[in-house]
C-alpha positions as MATLAB code, in Angstrom:
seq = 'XXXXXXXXXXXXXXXXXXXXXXXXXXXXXXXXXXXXXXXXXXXXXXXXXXXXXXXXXXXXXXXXXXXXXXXXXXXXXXXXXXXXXXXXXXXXXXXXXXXXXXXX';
ca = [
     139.289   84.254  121.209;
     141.294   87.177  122.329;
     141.543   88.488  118.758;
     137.830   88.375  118.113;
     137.018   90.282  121.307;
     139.523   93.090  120.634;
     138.706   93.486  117.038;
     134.898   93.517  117.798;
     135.815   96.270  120.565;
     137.572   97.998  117.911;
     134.654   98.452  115.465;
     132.542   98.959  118.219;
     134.417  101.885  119.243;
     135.269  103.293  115.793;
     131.465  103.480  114.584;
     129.801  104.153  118.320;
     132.279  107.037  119.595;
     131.469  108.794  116.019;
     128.194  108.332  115.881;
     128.058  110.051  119.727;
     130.197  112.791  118.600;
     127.665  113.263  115.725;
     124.983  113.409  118.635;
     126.323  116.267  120.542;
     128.416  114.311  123.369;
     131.119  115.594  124.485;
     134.006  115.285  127.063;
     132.493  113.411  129.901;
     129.529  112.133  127.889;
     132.033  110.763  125.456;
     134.545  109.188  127.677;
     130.646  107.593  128.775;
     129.990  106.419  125.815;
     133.753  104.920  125.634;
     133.189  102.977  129.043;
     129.682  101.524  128.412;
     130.885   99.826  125.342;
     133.653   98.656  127.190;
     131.013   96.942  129.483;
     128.677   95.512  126.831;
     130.755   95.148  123.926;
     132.999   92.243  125.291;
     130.264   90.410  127.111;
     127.984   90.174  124.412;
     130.905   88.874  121.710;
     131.890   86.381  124.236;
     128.362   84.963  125.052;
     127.629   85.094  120.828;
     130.802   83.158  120.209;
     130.657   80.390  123.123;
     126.265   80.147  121.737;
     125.854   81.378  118.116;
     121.888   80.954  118.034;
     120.040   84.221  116.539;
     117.874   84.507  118.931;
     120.543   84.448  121.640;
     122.328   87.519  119.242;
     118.895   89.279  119.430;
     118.657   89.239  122.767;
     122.389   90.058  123.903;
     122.217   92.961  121.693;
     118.862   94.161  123.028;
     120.485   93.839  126.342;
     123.541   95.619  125.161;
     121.443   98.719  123.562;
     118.904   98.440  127.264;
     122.173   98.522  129.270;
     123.793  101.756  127.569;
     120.861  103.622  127.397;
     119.973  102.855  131.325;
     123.851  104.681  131.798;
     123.512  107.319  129.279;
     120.172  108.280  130.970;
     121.655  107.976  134.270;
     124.805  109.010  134.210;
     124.872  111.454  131.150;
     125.489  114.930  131.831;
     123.729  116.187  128.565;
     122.840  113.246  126.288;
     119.376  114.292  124.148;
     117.281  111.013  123.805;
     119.525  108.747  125.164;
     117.935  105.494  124.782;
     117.542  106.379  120.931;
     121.278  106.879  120.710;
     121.873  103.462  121.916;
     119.382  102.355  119.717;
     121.150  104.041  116.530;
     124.684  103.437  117.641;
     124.181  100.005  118.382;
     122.243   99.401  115.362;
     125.126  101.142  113.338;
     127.634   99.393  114.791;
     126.526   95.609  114.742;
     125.411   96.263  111.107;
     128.906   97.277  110.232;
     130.247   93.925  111.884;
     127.664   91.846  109.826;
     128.974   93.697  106.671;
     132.471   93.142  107.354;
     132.325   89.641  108.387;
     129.949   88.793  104.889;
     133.029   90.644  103.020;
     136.223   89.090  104.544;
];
């Protein structure tokens, strides 16, 4: 169980931090975007994997992507459109998890 949190966390990270980059955060904005994955991320993987229904996974992640843009609006010192980079990142980065798990 350990494994498949950290390794989810770890593709989280590797396609969301990018993808903020790519959106203009930086510094604080980014170390942001670092700790509200850090919130969602291992919550969501951990309710998925104890109740795999799709409609459960629909709703965690629509939580997830409601959850980081609430901080990024909040607490973001410059984030442009904040709830649509949640949107995108999240979108980017669950899609890369469903392509790696169909491959391996």
């Amino acid at each position: 169980m350990i494994s498949i949190l950290a390794i989810s966390l770890a593709l989280t990270l590797a396609v969301e931090v990018p993808v903020a980059f790519c959106w203009g955060l930086r510094r604080r904005d980014l170390l942001l975007c670092v700790l509200v994955n850090l919130l969602t991320n291992p919550a969501v993987v951990l309710l998925h994997t104890l109740f795999p229904a799709v409609w459960l996974t629909a709703a965690l992640e629509a939580a997830a992507v409601g959850a980081e843009g609430f901080y990024y609006s909040r607490f973001g010192a410059d984030i442009r459109r904040p709830w649509a980079l949640a949107l995108a990142a999240n979108l980017l980065s669950y899609s890369a998890g469903v392509l790696l798990n169909l491959l391996f």
